[in-house]
Residue, then its C-alpha position, 0 to 999 in steps of 0.5 A: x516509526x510515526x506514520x499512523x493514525x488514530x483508528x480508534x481516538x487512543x491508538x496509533x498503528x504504523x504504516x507501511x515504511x515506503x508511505x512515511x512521511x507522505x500522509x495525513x488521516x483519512x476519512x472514509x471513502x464514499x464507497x465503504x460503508x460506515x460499519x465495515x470501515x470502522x472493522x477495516x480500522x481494527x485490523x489495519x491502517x488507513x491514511x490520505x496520501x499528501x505528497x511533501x508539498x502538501x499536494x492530496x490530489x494525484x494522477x495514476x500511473x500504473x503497470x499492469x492490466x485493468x480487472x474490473x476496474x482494478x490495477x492487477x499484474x499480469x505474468x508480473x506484479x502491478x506497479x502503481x504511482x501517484x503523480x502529483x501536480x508538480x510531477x512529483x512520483x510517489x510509489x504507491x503499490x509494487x507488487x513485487x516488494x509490498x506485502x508479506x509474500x512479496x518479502x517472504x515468499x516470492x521471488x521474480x527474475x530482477x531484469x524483468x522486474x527492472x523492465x516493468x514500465x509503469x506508462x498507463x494513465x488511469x481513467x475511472x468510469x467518470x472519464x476522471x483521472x485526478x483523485x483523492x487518495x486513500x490507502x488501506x492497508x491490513x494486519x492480522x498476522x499477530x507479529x509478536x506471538x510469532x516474533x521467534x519464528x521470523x527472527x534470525x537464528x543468529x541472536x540478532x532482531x533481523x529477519x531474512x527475506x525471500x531475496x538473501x535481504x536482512x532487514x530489522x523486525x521492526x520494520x518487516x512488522x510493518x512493511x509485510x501487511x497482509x492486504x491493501x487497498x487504495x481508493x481514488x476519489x474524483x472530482x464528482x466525489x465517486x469513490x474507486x477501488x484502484x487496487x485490492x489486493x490479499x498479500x499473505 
């Protein structure tokens, strides 16, 4: 696993597994103060979205409903995409995939899940629609003191997930975070929180 970035000069914490390979380090958005960013960094991962083509400024689309500003579900998870300029999709957020309790805990009637559309284009309060993005995502559970209690009985290094689905612990180490948020910064450089969300 390779996508990371330095949070501190000397360490590297991966990413979330669906964002490898489409980012770049992220400087800190203009909405999060000095002090609190360099606390997020601790306890989490934090990149800027760089589509395959080298591509950083992305449109928004998005199912769900808007909540102050935010992208959340409504009587199912939020799903966010980032568009790039060349039509390029990249899965940002899937509320029901993403994060410890959607792999964990949850589960949703899949026909319903499949009929999610993700068709509403996000605006912020600049009328904007075309944005930097950073994406936040946190760790705190301590995966190696509970490593035992997530692995497999059968002796192998799989965990189970709520859905039957065996995947290996390394990456459910790093697709299960427990928080994420992404931020969207205009043109006018007016930094939004598009989605925060507590996972676990």
């Amino acid at each position: 696993m390779t996508n990371g970035t330095s949070t501190s000069g000397t360490t590297t914490r991966p990413g979330p597994p669906h964002l490898l390979g489409l980012t770049e380090p992220a400087e800190r958005p203009g909405n999060v103060p000095e002090s609190f960013w360099a606390g997020l960094l601790e306890v989490g991962w934090a990149a800027r979205l760089r589509s395959e083509d080298a591509q950083t400024r992305f449109r928004l689309l998005y199912y769900g409903q808007r909540l102050d500003g935010l992208v959340v579900g409504d009587e199912l998870p939020a799903l966010v995409y980032a568009v790039s300029a060349s039509g390029h999709r990249i899965l940002l957020f899937d509320g029901a995939a993403h994060g410890h309790d959607a792999m964990f805990c949850d589960t949703w009637d899949q026909d319903a899940l499949r009929a999610r559309r993700a068709d509403q284009v996000y605006v912020d309060a600049d009328g904007e629609d075309v944005f930097e993005l950073v994406v936040w995502a946190g760790y705190n559970i301590d995966w190696e003191e509970e490593r035992d209690s997530f692995l497999d009985a059968d002796g192998s290094d799989l965990v189970t997930l709520a859905d039957g689905r065996r995947i290996p612990f390394e990456v459910a180490r790093h697709a299960a975070f427990d928080a994420l948020t992404v931020t969207a910064t205009n043109a006018y450089g007016r930094a939004t929180d598009v989605v925060s969300e507590e996972l676990a």
